[in-house]
C-alpha positions in Angstrom: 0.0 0.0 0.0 1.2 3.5 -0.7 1.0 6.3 1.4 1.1 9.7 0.5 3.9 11.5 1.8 3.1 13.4 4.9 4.6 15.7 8.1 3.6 18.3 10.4 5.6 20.7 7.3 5.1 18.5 4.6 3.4 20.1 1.4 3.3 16.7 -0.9 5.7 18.5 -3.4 8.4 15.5 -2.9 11.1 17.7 -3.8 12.9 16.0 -0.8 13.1 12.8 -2.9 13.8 14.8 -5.8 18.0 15.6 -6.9 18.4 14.6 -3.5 21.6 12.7 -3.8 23.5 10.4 -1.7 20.7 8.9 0.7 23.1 6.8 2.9 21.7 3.0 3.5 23.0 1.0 6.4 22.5 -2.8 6.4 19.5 -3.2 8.5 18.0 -0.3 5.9 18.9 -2.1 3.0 17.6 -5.8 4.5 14.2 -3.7 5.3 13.9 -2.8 1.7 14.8 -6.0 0.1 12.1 -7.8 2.6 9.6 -5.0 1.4 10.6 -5.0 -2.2 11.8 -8.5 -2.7 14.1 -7.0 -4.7 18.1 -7.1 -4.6 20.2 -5.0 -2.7 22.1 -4.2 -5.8 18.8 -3.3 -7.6 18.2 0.1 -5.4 21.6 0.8 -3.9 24.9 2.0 -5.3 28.1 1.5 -3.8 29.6 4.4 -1.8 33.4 3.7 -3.2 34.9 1.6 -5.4 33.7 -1.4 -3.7 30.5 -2.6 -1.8 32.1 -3.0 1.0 32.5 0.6 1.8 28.6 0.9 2.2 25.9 2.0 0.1 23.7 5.0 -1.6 19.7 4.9 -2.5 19.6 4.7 -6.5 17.9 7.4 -7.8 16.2 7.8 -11.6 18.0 9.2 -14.2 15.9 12.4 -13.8 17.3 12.3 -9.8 14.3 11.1 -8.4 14.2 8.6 -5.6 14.0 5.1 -7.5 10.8 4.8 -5.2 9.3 8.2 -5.7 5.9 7.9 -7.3 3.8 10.6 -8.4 0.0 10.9 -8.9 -1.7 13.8 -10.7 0.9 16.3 -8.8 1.0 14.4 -5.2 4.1 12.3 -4.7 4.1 8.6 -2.9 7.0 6.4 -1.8 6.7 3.6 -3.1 8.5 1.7 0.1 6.6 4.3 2.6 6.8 1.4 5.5 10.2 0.3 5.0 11.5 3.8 3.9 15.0 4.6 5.3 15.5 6.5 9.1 16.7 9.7 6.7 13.3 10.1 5.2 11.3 8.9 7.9 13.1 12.1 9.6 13.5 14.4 7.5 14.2 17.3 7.8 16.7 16.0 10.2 19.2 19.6 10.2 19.2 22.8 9.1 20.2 22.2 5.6 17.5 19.9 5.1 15.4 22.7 5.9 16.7 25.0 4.2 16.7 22.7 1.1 13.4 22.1 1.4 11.6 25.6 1.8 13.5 26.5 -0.9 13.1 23.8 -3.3 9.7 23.3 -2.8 7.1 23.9 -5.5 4.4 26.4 -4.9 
């Protein structure tokens, strides 16, 4: 089931999923979303270095979307809303975040 995305200063405009790079995944993230998805790990992640073993980013879409950003008729949805990763279920989570955000948003 997905759920629209929602906070106390949410406005649905998903540009926090949006050209948002570099959403860190640890491995109890990563096993969460492969139990949600049954996808791989290697299917949504991307190594942080030259190897695997020096931990792993959130894939995005080749416009920079989160790979698990959905829209609908201009309301975003993740895709992985119960399984999401402790960034996003936070965010914002500092002062850049919200800075990015009010910013960024659409009006």
């Amino acid at each position: 089931m997905e759920r629209i995305i929602s906070s106390i200063t949410c406005q649905k405009c998903g540009i926090c999923c949006q050209n948002f790079p570099f959403v860190e995944l640890n491995d109890k993230e990563i096993t969460r979303l492969e139990n949600f998805t049954k996808l791989n790990r290697t299917d949504f992640t991307e190594p942080k270095g030259p190897s695997y073993a020096d931990g792993y980013f959130l894939k995005s879409k080749e416009n920079g979307d989160c790979i698990f950003l959905n829209s609908h008729n201009g309301n975003y949805s993740c895709g992985v809303y119960e399984a999401r990763a402790e960034i996003c279920r936070n965010y914002p989570v500092n002062e850049k975040h919200w800075q990015w955000c009010f910013e960024n948003r659409k009006k």
